[in-house]
LOVEXSE-935284 format. One record per residue: residue number from 1; residue in three letters; x, y, z of N, C-alpha, C in turn. Coordinates in Angstrom, 2 decimals, decimal comma. Layout:
<nodes>
(node NUM; 'ala'; (X; Y; Z); (X; Y; Z); (X; Y; Z))
...
</nodes>
This chain:
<nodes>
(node 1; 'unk'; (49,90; 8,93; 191,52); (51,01; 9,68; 190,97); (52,31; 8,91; 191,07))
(node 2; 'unk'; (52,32; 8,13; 192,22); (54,06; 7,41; 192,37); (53,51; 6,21; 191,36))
(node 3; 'unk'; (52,57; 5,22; 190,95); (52,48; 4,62; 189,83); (52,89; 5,39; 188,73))
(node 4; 'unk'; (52,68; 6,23; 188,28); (53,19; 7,08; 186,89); (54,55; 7,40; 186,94))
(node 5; 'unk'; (54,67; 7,95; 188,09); (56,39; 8,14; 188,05); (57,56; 7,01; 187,89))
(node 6; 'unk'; (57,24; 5,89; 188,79); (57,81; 4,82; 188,34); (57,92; 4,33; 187,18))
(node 7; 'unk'; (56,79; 4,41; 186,07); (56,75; 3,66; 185,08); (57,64; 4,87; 184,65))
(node 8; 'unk'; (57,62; 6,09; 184,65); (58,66; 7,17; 183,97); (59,86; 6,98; 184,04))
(node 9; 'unk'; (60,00; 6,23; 185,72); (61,77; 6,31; 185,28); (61,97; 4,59; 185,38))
(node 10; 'unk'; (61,04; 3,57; 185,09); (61,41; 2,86; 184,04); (61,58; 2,91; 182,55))
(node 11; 'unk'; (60,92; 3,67; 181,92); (61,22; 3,94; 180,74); (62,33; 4,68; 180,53))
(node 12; 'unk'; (62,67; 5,34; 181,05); (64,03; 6,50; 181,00); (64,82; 5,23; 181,40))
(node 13; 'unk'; (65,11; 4,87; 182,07); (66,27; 3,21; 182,36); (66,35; 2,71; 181,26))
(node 14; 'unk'; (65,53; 2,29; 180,60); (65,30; 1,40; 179,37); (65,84; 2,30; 178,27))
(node 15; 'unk'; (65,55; 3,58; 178,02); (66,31; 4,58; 177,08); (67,76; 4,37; 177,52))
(node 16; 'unk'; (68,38; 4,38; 178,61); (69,57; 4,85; 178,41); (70,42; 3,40; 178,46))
(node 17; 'unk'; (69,92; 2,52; 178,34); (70,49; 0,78; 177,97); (70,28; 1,10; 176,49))
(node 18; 'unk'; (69,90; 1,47; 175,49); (69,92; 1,76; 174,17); (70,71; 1,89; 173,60))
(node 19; 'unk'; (71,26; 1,37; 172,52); (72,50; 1,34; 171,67); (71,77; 2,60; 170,36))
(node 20; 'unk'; (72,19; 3,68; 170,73); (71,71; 4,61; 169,86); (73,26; 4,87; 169,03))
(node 21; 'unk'; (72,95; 5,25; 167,61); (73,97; 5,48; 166,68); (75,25; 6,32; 167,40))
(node 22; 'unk'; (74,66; 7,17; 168,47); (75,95; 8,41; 169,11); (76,62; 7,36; 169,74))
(node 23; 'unk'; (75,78; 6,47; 170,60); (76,58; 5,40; 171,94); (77,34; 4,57; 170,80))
(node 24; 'unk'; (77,42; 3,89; 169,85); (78,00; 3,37; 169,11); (79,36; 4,00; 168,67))
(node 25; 'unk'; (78,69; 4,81; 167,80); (80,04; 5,96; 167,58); (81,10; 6,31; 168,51))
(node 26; 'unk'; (80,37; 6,37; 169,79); (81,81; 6,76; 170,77); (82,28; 6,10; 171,13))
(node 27; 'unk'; (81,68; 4,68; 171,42); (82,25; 3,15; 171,70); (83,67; 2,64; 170,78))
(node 28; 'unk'; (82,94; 3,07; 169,14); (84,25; 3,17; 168,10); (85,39; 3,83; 168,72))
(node 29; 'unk'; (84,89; 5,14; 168,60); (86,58; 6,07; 168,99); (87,15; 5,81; 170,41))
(node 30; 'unk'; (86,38; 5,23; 171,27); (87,62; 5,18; 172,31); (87,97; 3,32; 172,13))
(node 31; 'unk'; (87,73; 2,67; 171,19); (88,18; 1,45; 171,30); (90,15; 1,51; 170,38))
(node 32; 'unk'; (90,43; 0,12; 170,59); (91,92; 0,40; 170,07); (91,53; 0,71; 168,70))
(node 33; 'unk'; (90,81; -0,38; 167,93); (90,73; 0,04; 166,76); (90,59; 1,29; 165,90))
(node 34; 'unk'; (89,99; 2,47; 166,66); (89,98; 3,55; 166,33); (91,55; 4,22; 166,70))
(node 35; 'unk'; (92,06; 4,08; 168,03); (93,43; 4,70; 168,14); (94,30; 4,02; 167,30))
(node 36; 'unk'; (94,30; 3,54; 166,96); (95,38; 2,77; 166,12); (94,90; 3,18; 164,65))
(node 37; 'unk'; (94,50; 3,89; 164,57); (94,45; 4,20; 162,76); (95,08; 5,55; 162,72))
(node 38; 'unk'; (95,70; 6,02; 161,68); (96,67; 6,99; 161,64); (95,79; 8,01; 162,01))
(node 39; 'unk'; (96,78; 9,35; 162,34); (96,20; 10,07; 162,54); (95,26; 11,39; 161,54))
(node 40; 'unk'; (95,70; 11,38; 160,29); (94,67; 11,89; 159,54); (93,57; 10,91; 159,57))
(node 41; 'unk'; (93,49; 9,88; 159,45); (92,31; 8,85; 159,60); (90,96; 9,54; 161,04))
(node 42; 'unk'; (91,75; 9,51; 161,82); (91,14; 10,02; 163,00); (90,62; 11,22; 162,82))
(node 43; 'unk'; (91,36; 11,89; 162,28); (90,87; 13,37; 161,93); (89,39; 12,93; 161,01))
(node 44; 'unk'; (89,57; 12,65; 160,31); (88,24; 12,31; 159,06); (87,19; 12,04; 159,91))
(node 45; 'unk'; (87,41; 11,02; 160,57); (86,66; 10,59; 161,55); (85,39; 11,40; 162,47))
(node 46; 'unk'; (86,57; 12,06; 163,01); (85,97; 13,57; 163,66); (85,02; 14,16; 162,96))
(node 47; 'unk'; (85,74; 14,89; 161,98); (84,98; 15,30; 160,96); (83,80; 14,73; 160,31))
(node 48; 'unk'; (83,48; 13,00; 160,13); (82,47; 12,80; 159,57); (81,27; 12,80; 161,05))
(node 49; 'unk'; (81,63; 12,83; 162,36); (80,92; 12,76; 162,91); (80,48; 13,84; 162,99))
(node 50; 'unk'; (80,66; 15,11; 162,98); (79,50; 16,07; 163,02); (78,89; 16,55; 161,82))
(node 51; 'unk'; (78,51; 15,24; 160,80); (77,46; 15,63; 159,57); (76,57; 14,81; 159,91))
(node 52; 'unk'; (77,33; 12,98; 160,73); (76,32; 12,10; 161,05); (75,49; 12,06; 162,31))
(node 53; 'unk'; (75,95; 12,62; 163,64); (75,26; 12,53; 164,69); (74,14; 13,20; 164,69))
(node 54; 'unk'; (74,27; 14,49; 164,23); (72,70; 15,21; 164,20); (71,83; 14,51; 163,41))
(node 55; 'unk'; (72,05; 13,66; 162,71); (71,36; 13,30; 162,06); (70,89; 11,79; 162,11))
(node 56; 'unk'; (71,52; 10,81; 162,62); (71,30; 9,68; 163,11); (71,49; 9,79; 164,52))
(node 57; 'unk'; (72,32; 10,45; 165,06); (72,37; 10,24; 166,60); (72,22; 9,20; 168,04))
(node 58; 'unk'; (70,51; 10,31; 167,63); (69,57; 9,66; 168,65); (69,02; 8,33; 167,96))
(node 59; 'unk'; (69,32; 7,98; 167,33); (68,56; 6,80; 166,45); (68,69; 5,64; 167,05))
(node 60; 'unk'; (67,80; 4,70; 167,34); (68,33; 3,26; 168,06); (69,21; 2,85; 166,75))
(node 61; 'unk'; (70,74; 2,46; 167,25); (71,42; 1,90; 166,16); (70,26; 0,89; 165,37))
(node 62; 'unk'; (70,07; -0,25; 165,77); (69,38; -1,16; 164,88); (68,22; -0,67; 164,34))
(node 63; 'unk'; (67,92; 0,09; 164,04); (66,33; 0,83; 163,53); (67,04; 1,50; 162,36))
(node 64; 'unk'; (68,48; 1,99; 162,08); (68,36; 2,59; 161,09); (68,38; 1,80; 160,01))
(node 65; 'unk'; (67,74; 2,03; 158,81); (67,85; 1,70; 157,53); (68,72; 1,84; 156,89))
(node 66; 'unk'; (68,65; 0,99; 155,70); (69,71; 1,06; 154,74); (68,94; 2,04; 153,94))
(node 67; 'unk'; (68,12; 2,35; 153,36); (67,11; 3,38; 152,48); (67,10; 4,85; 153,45))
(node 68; 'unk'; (67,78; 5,09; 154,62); (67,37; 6,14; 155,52); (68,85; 6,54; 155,41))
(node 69; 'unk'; (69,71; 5,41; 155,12); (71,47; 5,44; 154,38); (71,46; 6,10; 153,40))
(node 70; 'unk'; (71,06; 5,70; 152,31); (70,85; 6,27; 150,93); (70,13; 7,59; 150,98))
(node 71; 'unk'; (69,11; 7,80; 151,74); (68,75; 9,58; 151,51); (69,57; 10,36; 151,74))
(node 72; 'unk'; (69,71; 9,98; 152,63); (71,26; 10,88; 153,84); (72,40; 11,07; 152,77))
(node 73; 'unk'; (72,63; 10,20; 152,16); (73,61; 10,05; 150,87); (73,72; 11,03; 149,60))
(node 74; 'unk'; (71,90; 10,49; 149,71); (72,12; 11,56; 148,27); (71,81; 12,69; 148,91))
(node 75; 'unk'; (71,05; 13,09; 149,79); (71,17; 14,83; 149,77); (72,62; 15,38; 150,16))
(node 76; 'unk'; (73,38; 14,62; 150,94); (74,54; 15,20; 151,34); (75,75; 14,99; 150,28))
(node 77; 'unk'; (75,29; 14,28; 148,87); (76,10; 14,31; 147,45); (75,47; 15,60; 147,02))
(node 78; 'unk'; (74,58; 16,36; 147,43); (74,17; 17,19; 146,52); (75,77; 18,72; 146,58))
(node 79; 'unk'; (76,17; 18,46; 147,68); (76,81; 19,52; 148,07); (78,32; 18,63; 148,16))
(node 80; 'unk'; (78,57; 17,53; 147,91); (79,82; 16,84; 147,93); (79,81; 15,37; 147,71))
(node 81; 'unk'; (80,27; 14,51; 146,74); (80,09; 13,27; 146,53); (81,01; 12,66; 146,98))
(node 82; 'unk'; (82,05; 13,09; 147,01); (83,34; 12,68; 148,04); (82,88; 12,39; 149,38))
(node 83; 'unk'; (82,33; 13,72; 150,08); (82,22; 13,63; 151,28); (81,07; 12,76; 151,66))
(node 84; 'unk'; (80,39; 12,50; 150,90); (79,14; 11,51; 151,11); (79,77; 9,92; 151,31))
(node 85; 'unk'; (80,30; 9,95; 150,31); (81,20; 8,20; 150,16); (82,06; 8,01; 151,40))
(node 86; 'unk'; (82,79; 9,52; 151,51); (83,57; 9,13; 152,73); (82,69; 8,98; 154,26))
(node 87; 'unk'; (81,59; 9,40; 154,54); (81,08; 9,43; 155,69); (80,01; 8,53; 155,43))
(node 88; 'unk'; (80,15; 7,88; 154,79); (79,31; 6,58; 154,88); (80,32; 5,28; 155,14))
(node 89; 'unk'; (81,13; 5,30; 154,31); (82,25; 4,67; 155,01); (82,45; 4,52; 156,25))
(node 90; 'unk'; (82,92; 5,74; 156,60); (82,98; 5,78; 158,01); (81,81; 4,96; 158,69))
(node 91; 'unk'; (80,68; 5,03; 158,37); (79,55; 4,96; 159,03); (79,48; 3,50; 159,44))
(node 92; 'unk'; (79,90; 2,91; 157,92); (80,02; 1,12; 157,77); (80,86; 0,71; 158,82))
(node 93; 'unk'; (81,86; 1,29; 158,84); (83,12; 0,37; 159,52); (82,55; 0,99; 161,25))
(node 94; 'unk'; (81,71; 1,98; 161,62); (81,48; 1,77; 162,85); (80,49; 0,81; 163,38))
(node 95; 'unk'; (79,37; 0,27; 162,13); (78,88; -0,84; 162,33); (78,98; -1,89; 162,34))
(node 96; 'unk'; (79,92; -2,14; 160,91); (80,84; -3,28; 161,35); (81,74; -4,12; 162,44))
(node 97; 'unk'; (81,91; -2,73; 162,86); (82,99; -2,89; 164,36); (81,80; -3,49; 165,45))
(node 98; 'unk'; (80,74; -2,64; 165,53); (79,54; -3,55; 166,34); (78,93; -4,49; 166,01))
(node 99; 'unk'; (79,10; -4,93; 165,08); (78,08; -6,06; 164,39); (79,21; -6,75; 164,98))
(node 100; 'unk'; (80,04; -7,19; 165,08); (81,31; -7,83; 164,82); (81,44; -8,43; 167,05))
(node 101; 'unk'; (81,01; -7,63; 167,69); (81,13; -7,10; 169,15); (79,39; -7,54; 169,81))
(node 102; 'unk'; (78,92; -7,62; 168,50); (77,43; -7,93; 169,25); (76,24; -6,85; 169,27))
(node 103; 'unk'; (77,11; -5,41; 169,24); (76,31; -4,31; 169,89); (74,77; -3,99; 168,67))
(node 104; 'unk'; (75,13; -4,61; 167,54); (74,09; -4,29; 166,63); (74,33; -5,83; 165,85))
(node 105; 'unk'; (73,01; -5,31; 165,13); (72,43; -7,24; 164,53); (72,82; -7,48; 163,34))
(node 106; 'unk'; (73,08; -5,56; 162,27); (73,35; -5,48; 160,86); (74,15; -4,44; 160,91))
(node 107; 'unk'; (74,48; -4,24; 159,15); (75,25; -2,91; 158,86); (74,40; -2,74; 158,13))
(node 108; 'unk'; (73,81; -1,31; 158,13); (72,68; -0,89; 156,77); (73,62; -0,07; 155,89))
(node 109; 'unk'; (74,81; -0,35; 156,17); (75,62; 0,93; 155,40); (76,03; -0,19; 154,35))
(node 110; 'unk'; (75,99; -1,14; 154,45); (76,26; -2,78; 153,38); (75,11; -2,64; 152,31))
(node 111; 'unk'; (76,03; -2,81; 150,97); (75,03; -2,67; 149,72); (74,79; -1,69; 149,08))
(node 112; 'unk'; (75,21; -0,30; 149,98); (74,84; 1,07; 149,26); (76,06; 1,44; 148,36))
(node 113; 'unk'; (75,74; 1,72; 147,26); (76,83; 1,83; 145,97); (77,53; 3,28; 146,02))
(node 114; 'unk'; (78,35; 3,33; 145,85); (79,23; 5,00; 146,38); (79,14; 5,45; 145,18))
(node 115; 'unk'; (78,97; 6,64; 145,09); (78,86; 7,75; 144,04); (80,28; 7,65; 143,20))
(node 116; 'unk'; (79,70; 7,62; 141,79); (80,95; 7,34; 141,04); (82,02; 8,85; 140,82))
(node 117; 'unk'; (83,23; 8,59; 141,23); (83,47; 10,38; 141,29); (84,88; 10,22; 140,19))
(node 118; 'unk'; (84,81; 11,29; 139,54); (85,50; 11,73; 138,13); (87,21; 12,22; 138,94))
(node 119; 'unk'; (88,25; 11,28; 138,31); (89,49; 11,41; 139,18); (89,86; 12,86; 138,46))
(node 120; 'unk'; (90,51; 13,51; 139,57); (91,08; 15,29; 139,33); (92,48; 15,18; 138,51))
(node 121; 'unk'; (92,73; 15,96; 137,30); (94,08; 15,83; 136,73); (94,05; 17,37; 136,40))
(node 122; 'unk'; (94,99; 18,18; 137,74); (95,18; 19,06; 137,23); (96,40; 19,33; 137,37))
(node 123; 'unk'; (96,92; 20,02; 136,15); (98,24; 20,46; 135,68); (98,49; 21,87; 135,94))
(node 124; 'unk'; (99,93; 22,41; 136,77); (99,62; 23,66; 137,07); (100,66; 24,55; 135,96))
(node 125; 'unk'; (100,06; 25,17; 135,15); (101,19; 25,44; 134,46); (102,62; 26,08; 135,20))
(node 126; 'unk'; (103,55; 26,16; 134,22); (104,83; 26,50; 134,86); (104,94; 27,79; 135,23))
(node 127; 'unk'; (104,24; 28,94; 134,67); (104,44; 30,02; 135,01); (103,82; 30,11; 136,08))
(node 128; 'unk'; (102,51; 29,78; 137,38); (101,64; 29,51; 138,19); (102,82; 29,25; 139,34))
(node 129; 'unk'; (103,14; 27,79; 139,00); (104,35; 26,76; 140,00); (105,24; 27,83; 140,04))
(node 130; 'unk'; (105,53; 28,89; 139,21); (107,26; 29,51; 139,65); (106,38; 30,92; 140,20))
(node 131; 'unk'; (105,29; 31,29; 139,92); (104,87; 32,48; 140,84); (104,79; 32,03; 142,21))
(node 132; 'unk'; (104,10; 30,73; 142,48); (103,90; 30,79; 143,66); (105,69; 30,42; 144,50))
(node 133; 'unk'; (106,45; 29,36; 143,40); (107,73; 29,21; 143,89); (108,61; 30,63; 144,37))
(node 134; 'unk'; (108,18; 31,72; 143,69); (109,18; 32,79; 144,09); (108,73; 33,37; 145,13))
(node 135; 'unk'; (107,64; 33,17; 145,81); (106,97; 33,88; 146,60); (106,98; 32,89; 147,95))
(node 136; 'unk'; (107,86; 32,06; 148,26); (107,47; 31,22; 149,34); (108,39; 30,68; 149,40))
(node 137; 'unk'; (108,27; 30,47; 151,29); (109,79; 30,50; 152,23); (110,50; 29,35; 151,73))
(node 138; 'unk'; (111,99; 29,13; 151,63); (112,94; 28,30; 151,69); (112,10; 27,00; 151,80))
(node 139; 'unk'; (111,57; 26,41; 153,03); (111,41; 25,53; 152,77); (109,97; 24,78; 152,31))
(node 140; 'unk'; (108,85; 25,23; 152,15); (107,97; 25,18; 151,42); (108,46; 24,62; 149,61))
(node 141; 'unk'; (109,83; 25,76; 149,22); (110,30; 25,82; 147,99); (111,09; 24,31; 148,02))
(node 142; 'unk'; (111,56; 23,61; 148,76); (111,89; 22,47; 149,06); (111,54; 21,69; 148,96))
(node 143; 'unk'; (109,99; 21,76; 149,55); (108,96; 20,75; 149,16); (108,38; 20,30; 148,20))
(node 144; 'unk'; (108,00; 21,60; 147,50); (107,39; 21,71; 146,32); (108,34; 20,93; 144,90))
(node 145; 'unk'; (109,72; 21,25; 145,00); (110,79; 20,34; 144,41); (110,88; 18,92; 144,79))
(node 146; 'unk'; (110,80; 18,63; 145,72); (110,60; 17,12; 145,92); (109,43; 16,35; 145,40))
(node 147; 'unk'; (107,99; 17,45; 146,13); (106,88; 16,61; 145,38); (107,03; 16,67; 143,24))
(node 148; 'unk'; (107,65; 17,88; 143,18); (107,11; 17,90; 141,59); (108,39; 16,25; 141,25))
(node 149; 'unk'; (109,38; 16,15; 141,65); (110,69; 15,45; 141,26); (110,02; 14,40; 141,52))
(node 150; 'unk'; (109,67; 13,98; 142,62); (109,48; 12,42; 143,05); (108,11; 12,02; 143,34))
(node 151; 'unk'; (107,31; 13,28; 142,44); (105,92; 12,91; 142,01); (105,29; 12,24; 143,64))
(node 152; 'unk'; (105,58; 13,25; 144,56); (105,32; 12,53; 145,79); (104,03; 13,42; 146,27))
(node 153; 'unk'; (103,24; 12,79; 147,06); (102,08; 13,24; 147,37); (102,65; 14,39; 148,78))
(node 154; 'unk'; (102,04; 15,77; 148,86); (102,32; 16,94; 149,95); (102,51; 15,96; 151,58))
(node 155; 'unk'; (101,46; 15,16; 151,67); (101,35; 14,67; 153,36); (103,20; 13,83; 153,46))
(node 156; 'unk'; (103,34; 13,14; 152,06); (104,44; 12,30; 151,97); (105,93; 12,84; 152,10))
(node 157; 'unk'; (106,22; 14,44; 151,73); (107,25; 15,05; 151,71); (106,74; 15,45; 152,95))
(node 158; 'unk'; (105,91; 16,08; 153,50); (106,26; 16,80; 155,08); (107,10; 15,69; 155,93))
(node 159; 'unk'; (106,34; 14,48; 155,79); (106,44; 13,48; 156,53); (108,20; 12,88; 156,64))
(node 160; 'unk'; (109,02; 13,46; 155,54); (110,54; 13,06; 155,61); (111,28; 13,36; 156,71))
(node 161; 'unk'; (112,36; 12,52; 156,66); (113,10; 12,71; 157,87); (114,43; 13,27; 157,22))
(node 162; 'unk'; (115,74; 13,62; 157,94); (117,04; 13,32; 157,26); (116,82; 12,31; 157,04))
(node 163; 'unk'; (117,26; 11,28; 157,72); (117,79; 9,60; 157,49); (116,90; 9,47; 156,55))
(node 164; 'unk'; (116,08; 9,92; 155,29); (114,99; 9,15; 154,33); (115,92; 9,35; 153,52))
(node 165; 'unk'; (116,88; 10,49; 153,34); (117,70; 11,15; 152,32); (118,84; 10,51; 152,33))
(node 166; 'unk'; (118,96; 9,04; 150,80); (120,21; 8,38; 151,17); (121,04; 8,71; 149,51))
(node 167; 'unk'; (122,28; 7,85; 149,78); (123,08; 8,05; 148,90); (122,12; 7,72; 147,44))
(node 168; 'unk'; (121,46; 6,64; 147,37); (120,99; 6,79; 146,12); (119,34; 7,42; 145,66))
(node 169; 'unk'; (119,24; 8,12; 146,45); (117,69; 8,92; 146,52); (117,57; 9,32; 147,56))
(node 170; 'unk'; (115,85; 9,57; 147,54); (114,95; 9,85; 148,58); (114,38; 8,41; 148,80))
(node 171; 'unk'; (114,24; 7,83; 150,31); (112,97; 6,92; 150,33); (111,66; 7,89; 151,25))
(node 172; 'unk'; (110,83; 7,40; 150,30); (109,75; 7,86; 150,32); (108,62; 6,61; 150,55))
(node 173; 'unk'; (108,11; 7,11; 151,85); (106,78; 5,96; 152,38); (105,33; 6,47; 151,91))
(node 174; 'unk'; (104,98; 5,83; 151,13); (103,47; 6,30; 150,76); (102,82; 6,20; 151,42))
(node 175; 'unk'; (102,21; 6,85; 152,43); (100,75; 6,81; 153,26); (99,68; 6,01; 152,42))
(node 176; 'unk'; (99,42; 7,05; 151,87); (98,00; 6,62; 150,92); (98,13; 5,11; 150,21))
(node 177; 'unk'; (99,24; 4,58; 149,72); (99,42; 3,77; 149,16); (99,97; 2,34; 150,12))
(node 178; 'unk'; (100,44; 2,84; 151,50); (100,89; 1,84; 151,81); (102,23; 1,46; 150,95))
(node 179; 'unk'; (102,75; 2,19; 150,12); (104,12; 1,80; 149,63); (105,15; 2,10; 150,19))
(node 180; 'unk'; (106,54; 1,81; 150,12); (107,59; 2,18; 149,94); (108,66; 2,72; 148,74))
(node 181; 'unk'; (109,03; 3,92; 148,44); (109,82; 4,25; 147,37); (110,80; 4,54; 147,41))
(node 182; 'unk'; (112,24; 4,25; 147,08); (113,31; 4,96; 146,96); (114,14; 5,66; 145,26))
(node 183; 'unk'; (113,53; 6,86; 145,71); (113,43; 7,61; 143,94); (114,62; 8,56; 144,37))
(node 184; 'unk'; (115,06; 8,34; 142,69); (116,24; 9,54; 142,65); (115,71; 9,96; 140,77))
(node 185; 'unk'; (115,29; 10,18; 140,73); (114,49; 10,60; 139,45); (114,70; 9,97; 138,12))
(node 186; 'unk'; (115,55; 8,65; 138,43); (116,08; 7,53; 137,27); (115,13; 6,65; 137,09))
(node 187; 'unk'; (114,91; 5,98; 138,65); (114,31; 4,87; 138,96); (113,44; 4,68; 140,22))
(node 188; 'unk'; (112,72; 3,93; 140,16); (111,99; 3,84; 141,13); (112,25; 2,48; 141,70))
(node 189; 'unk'; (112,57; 2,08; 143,26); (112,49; 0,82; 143,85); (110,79; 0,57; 144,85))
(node 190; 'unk'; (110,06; 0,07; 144,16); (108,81; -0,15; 145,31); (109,30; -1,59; 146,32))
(node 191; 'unk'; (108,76; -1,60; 147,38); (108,96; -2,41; 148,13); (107,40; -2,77; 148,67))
(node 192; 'unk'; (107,25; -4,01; 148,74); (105,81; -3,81; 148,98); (105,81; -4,59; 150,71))
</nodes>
C-alpha cells in the first residue's frame, strides 16, 4: 500500500509543476505587462477569462490545439463573432507572452483567421437624440453635445478634463485610436 501511495503523490507533484492554460493565464495578469494595459483592456480581459477557463483551463497549456482553437471559435461565433475574435485574441497574446518567457513551446491561437464582422452605422434620428436629450440630467446632455459636435467616441468625452477645454477647442485624446485631437468644429489638428 505505501508503494501505491507514493507513486500517487508522485504523480500529483508532477500535476501541479504543469503549465496548464489557468496557471498561464494568471501568470499573464499578475505580470507588468498585463498591469500596464489600460484599464478597460483589463476589464476585457477578465471578462474573456470566464468563457476561456472552463473550457481550456485544466488543459496542459502545450497540448492545446490550434483546431481545438477553431471549434471553441466557431461555436462561441454562433452566439457572438465579436466576442469570439476578441477572446481569442486575448488568448494569443497570453501565449505569446509565454512562448516569449519559455513557459510554452507555441501559440495555437497563430493562424486562426477572425471572423469577418460587418462595421455598425447607425444613425439615430433627430427626433430619438432630442427624446432621449430632454429626458436626461445636465450633464449626460453635455456629453451627448460634445460627442455628436466632435464626433467623439462616449469613453473619450467622459474621459475630459477642464484643462482639455482650450481657447481654440476641445483636445480630445483618442483611446481607441491612440490619437490626439484638438476640434472646435472647423478643424481638426491630429497629432500623432
Amino acid at each position: 500500500m505505501s508503494a501505491l501511495w507514493r507513486k500517487y503523490e508522485e504523480e500529483k507533484a508532477k500535476r501541479h509543476d504543469v503549465m496548464t492554460f489557468a496557471k498561464l493565464w494568471g501568470m499573464f495578469l499578475e505580470s507588468p505587462t498585463f498591469t500596464e494595459l489600460a484599464q478597460r483592456t483589463q476589464k476585457d480581459y477578465q471578462q474573456h477569462e470566464r468563457r476561456l477557463l472552463p473550457v481550456f483551463g485544466k488543459v496542459k497549456a502545450d497540448d492545446i490545439k490550434i483546431e481545438q482553437v477553431r471549434i471553441y471559435m466557431d461555436k462561441r461565433g454562433i452566439s457572438s463573432k465579436n466576442q469570439a475574435n476578441q477572446e481569442v485574441s486575448s488568448m494569443s497574446r497570453v501565449f505569446g507572452w509565454g512562448f516569449e518567457r519559455g513557459y510554452v513551446r507555441n501559440n495555437p491561437c497563430k493562424g486562426i483567421r477572425k471572423f469577418t464582422l460587418i462595421d455598425r452605422d447607425v444613425y439615430i434620428p433627430d427626433e430619438d437624440y432630442l427624446a432621449i436629450y430632454e429626458h436626461a440630467r445636465v450633464e449626460v446632455q453635455v456629453a451627448m453635445e460634445i460627442s455628436y459636435l466632435c464626433a467623439a467616441r462616449e469613453g473619450d468625452v467622459f474621459d475630459l478634463m477642464v484643462q482639455d477645454l482650450m481657447e481654440d477647442g476641445i483636445f480630445i485624446e483618442q483611446n481607441k485610436q491612440g490619437k490626439s485631437r484638438l476640434r472646435n468644429g472647423r478643424r481638426d489638428y491630429v497629432q500623432q
